[in-house]
C-alpha positions in Angstrom: -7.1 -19.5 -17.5 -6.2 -16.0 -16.1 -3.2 -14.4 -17.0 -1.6 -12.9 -13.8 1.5 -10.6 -14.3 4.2 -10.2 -11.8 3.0 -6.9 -11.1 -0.4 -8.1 -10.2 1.8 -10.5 -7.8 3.6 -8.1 -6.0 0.9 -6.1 -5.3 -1.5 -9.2 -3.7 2.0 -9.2 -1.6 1.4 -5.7 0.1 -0.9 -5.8 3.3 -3.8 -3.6 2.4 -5.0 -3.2 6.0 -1.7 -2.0 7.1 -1.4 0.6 4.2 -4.8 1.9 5.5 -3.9 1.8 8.6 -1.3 4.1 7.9 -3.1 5.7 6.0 -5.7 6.7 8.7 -3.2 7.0 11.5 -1.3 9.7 9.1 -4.5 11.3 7.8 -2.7 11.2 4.2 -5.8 11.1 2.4 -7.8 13.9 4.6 -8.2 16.0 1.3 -7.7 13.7 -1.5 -9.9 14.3 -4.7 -9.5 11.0 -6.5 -6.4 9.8 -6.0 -5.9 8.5 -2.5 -3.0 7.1 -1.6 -3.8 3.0 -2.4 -3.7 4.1 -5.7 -0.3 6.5 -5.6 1.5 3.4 -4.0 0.9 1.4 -7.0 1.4 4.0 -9.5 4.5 4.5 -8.0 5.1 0.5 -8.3 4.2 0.3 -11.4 6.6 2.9 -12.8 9.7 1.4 -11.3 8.3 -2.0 -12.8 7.9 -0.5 -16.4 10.7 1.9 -16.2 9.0 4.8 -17.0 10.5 8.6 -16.8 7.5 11.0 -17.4 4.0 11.3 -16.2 2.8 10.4 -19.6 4.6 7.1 -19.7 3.1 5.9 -16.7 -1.0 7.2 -17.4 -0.3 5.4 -21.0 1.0 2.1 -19.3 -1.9 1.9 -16.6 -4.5 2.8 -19.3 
């Protein structure tokens, strides 16, 4: 049986399409190098979930 987190919950919640749309309509990832802005959002999502306060809290919790 799969083991689905809450995190992994809230984020099947977001509307992808809408988030791209944005995303298109705002041209936010015109120049992005690897990091567009799908994956900011949950970044972002996940750092309020775990509580993190530094950059390195957040790439070791995603790891």
């Amino acid at each position: 049986m799969a083991n689905i987190t809450l995190f992994a919950q809230v984020i099947r919640l977001i509307p992808r399409e809408i988030i791209q749309r944005l995303v298109k309509k705002h041209g936010t990832d015109k120049h992005a190098k690897g990091f567009n802005s799908w994956s900011h959002l949950v970044t972002m999502i996940f750092s309020q979930f775990s509580g993190s306060v530094s950059l390195r809290q957040i790439s070791e919790g995603l790891q």
